[in-house]
Structure formats: structure tokens, C-alpha cells
MMTF fields as JSON, N, C-alpha, C and O atoms, coordinates in Angstrom:
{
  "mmtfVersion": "1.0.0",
  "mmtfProducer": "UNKNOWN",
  "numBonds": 379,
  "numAtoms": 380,
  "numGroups": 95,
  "numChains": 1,
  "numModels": 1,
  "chainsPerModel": [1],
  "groupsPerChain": [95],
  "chainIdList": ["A"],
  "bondAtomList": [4, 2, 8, 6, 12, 10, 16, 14, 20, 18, 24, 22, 28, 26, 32, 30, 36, 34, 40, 38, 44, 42, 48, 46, 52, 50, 56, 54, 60, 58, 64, 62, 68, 66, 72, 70, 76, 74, 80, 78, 84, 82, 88, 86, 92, 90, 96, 94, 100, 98, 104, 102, 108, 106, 112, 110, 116, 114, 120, 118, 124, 122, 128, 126, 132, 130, 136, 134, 140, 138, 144, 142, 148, 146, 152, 150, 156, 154, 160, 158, 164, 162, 168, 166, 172, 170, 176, 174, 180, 178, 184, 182, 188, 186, 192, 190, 196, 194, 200, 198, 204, 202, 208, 206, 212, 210, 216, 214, 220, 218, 224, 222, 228, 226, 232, 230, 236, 234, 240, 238, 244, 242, 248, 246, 252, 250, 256, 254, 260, 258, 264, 262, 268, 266, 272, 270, 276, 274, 280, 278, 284, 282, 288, 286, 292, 290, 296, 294, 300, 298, 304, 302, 308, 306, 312, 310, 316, 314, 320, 318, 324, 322, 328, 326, 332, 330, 336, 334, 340, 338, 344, 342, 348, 346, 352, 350, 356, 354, 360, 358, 364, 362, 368, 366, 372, 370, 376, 374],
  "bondOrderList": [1, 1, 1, 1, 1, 1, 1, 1, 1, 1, 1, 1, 1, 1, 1, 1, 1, 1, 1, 1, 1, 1, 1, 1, 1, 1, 1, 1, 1, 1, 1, 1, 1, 1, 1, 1, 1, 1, 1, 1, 1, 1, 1, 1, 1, 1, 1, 1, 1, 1, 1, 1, 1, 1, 1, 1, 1, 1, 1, 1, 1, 1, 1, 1, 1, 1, 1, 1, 1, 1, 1, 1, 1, 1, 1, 1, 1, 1, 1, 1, 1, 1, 1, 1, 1, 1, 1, 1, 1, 1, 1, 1, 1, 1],
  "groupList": [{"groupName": "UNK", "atomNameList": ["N", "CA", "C", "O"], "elementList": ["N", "C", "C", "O"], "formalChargeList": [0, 0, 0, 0], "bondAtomList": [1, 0, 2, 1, 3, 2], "bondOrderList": [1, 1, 2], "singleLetterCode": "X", "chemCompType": "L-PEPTIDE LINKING"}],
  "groupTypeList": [0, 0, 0, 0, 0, 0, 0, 0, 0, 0, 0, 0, 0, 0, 0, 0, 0, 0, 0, 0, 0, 0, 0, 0, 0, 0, 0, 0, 0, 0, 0, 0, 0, 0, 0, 0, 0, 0, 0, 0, 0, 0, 0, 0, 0, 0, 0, 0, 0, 0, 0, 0, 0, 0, 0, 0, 0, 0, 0, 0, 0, 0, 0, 0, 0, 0, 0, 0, 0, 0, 0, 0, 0, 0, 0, 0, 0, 0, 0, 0, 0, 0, 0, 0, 0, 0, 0, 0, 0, 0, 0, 0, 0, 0, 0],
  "groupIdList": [1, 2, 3, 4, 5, 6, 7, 8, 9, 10, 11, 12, 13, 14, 15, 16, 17, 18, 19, 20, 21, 22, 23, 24, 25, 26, 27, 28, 29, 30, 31, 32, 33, 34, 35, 36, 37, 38, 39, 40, 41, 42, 43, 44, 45, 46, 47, 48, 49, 50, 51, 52, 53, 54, 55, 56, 57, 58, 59, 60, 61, 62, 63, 64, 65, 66, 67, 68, 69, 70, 71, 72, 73, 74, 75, 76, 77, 78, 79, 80, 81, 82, 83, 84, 85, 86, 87, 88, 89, 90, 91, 92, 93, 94, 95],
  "secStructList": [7, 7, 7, 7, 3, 3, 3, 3, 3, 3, 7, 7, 6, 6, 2, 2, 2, 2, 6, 2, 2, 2, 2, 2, 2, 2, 2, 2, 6, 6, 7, 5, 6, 6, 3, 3, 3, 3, 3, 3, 1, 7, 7, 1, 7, 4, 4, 4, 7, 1, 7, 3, 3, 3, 6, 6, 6, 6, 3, 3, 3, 7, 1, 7, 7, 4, 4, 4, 4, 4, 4, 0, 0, 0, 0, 0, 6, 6, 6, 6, 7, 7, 7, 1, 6, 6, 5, 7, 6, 6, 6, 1, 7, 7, 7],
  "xCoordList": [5.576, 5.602, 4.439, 3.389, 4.418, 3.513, 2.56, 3.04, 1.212, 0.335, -0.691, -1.901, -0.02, -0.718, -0.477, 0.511, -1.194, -0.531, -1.447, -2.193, -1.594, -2.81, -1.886, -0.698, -3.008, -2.664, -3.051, -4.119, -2.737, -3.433, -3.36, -2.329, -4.484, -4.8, -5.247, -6.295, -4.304, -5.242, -6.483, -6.698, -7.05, -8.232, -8.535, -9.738, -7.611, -7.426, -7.756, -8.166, -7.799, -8.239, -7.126, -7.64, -6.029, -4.856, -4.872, -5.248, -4.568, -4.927, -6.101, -6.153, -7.024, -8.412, -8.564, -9.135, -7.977, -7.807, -6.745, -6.7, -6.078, -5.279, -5.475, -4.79, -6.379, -6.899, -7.241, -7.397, -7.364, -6.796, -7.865, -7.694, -9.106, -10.734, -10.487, -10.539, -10.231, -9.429, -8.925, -9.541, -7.51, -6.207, -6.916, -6.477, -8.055, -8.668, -9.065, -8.649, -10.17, -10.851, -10.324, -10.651, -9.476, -8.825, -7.656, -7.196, -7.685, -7.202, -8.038, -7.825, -9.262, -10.524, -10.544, -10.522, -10.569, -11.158, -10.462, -10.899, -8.782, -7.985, -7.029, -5.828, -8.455, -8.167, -7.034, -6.643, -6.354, -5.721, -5.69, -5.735, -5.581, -6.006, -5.319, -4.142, -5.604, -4.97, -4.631, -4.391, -4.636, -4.362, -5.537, -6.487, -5.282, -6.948, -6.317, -5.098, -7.138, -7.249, -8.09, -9.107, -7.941, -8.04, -8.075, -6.914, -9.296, -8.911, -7.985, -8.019, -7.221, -6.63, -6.776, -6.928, -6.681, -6.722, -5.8, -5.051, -5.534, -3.981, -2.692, -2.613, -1.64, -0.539, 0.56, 1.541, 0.45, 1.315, 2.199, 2.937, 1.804, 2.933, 2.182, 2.267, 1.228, 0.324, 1.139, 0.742, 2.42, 2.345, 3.221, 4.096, 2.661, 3.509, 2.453, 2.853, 1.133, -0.241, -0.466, -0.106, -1.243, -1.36, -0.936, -0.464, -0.846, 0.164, -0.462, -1.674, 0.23, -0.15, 1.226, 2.449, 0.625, 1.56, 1.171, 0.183, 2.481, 1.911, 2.629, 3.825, 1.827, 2.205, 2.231, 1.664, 2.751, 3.813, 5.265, 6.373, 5.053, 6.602, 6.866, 7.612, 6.36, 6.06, 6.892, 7.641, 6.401, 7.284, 5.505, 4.334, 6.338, 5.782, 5.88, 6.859, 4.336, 4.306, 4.045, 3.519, 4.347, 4.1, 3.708, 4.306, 2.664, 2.308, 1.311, 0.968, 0.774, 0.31, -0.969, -2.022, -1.062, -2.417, -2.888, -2.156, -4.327, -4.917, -4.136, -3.559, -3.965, -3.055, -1.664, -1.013, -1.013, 0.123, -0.226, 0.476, -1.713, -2.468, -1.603, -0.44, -1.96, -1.97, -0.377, -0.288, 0.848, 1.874, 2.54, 3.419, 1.564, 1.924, 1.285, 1.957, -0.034, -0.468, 0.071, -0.245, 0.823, 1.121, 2.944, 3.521, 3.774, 5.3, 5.66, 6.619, 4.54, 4.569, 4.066, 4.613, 2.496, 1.878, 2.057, 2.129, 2.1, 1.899, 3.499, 3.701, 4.715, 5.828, 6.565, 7.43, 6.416, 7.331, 8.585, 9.675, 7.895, 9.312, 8.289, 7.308, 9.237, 8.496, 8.246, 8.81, 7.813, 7.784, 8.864, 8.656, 9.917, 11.223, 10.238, 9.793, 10.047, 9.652, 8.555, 8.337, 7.877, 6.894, 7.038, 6.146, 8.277, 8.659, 8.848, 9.101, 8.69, 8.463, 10.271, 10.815, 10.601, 12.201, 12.763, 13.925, 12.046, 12.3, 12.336, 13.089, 11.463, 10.871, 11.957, 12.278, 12.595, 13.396, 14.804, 15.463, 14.766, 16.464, 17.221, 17.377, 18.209, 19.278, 20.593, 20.734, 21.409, 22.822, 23.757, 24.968],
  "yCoordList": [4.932, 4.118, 3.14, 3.619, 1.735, 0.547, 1.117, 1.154, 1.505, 0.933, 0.168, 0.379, -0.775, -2.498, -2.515, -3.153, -1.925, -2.221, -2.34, -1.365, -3.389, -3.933, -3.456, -3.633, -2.795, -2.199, -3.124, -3.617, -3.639, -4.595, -3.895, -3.58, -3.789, -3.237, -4.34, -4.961, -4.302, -6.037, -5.315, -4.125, -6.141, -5.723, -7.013, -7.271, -8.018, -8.516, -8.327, -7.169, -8.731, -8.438, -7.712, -7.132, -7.507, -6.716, -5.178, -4.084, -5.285, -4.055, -3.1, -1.878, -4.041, -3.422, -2.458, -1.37, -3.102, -2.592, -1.279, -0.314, -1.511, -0.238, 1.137, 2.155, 0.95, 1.308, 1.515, 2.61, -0.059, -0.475, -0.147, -0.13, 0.161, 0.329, 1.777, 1.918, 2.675, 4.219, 3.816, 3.713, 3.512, 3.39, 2.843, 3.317, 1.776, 1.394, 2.351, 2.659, 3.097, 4.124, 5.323, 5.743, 5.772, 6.613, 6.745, 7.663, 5.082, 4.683, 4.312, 4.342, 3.905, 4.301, 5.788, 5.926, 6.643, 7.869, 8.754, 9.878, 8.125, 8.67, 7.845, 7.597, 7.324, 6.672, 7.179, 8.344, 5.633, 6.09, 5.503, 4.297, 6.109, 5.086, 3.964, 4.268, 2.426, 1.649, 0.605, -0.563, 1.361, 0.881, 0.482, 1.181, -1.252, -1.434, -1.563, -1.472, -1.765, -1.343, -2.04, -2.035, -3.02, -4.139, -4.46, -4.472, -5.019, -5.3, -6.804, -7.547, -7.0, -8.501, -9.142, -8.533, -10.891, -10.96, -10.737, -9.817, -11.451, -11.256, -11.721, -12.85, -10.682, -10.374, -11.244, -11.738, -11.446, -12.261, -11.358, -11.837, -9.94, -8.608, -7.929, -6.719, -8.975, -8.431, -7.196, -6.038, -7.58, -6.395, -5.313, -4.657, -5.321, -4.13, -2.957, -2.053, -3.374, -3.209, -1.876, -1.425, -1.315, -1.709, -1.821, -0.757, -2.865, -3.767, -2.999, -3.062, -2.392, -1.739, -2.694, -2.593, -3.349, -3.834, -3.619, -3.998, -2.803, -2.82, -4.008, -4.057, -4.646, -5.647, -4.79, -3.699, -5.217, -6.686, -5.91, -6.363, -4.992, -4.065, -4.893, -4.298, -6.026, -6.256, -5.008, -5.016, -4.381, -2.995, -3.033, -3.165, -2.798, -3.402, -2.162, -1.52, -1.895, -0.569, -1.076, -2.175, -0.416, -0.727, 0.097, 1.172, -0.146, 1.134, 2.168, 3.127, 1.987, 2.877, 3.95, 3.323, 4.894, 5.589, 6.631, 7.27, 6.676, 7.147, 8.425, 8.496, 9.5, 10.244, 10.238, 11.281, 8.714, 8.48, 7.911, 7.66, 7.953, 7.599, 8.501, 8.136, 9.862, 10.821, 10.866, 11.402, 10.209, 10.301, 9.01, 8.918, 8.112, 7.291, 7.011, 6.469, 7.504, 7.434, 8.569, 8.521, 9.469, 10.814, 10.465, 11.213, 9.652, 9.576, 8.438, 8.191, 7.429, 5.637, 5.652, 5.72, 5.543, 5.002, 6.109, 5.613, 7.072, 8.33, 8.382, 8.271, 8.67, 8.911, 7.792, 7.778, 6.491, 5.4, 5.312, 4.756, 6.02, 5.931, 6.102, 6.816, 4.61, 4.441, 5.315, 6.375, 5.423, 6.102, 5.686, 4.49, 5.998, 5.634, 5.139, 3.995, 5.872, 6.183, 5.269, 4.928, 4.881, 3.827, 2.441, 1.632, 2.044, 0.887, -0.102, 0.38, -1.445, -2.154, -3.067, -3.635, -2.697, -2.571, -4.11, -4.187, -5.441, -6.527, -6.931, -7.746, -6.245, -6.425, -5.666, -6.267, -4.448, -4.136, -3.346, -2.313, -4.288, -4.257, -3.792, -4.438, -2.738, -2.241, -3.238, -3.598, -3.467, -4.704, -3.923, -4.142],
  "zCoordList": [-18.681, -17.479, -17.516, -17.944, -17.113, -17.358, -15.885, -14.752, -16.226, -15.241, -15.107, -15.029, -15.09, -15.103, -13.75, -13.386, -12.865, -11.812, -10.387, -10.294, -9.133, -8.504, -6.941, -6.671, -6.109, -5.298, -4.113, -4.478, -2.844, -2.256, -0.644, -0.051, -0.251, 1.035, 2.286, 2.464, 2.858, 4.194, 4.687, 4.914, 4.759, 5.433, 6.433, 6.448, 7.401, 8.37, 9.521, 9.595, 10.299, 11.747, 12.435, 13.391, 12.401, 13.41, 12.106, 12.527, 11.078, 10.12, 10.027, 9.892, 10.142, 10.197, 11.7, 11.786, 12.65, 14.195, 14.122, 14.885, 13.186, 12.82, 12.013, 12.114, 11.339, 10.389, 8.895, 8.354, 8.138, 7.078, 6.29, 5.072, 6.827, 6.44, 5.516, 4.294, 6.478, 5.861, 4.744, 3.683, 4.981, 4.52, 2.657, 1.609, 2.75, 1.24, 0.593, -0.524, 1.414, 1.306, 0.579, -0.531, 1.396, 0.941, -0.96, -1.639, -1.042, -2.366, -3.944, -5.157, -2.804, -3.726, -4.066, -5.289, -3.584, -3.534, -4.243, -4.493, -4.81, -5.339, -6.194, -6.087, -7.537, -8.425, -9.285, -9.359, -10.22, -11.184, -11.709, -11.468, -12.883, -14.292, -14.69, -14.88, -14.969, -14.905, -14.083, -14.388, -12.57, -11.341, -10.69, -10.338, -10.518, -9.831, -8.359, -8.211, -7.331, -5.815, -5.554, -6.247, -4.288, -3.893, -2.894, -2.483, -1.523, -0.616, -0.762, -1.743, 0.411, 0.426, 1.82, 2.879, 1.584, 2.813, 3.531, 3.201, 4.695, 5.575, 4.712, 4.229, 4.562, 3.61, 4.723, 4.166, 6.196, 6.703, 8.044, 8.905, 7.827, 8.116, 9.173, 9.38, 10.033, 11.181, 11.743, 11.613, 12.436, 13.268, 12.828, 13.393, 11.494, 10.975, 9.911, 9.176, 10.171, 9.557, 10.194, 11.281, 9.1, 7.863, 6.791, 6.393, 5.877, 5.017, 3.843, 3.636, 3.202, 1.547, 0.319, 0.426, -0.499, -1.131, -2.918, -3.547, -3.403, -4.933, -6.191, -6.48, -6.626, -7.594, -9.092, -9.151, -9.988, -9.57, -9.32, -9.606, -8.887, -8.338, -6.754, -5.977, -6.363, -4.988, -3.766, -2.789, -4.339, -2.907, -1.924, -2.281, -0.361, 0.802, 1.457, 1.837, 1.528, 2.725, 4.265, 4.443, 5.146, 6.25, 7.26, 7.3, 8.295, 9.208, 8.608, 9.3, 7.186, 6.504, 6.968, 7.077, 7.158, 7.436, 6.356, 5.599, 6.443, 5.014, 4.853, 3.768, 5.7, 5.006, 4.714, 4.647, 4.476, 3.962, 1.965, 0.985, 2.288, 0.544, 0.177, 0.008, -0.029, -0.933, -1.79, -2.895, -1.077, -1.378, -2.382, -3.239, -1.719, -2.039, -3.83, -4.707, -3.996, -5.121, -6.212, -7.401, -5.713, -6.501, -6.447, -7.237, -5.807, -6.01, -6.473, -7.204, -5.852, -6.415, -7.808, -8.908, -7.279, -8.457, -9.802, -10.927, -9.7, -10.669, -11.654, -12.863, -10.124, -10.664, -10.728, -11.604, -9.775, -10.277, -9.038, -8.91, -8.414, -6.727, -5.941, -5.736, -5.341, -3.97, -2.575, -2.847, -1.493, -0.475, 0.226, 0.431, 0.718, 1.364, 2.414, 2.5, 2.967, 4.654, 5.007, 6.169, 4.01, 4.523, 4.081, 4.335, 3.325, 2.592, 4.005, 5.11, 3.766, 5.276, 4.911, 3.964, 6.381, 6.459, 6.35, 5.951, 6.674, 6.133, 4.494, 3.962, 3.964, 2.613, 1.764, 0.739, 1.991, 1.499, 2.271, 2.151, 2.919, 3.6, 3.173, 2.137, 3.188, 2.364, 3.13, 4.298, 1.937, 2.94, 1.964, 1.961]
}
């Protein structure tokens, strides 16, 4: 599995109010090899923050809180499937 892969955390003013400060933190703290981790600025997805987005897979988390990290780095980044449940529902619309 390729992990070339850049993790992007908002750290914005409506995210940060949400708790996007954690939400980094917590992705720092539970490195993986390969995978760099990144604050960003505003991703555009204010009220759906905090905005977790992984490149270049562009899959779009939404609502994220630090203890939604742990899943996300051990089913995403580790195994290669995304988090259903936190995928942001514009970004990947099922039709």
C-alpha cells in the first residue's frame, strides 16, 4: 500500500472553536510512517469542522474529534478504508 500520503487538519477560526487544536494533536501523537500531518488553512467546509482531509486520496472528514483520530489512522491511513461515518456527505455523495 503507497504511503505517500499528507494528512491536512484546519486549524481556522470556526474548526479551531470546534476543536481542531485536539483533533492535530492527537495525529501528531499517533504517527505513521510515511504519512506527514499538517496543519492547513481554511479547507472552505466551516460548518462542517473540523475538516480532516487526506491527500492525494482527497477523502473528506467531517465533524472530526480527537477521539475519532484513533480510527481513522488505524482503518484509513494503516488499512486503506476510509471511515464511513465520518466521510463529509457532500464530498462523497453516494448517487
Amino acid at each position: 500500500m503507497d504511503s505517500s500520503r499528507e494528512v491536512l487538519v484546519c486549524q481556522h477560526v470556526n474548526c479551531l472553536g470546534n476543536g481542531s487544536a485536539e483533533v492535530l494533536k492527537a495525529f501528531q501523537s499517533n504517527p505513521v510512517p510515511g504519512i506527514t500531518v499538517n496543519a492547513s488553512e481554511c479547507q472552505g467546509q466551516c460548518n462542517m469542522g473540523p475538516t480532516v482531509r487526506v491527500l492525494p486520496d482527497e477523502t473528506w472528514y467531517c465533524r472530526v474529534k480527537s477521539e475519532d483520530v484513533s480510527a481513522i489512522v488505524e482503518q484509513h491511513l494503516k488499512q486503506g478504508r476510509p471511515v464511513e461515518r465520518l466521510l463529509h456527505p457532500r464530498m462523497h455523495a453516494k448517487f
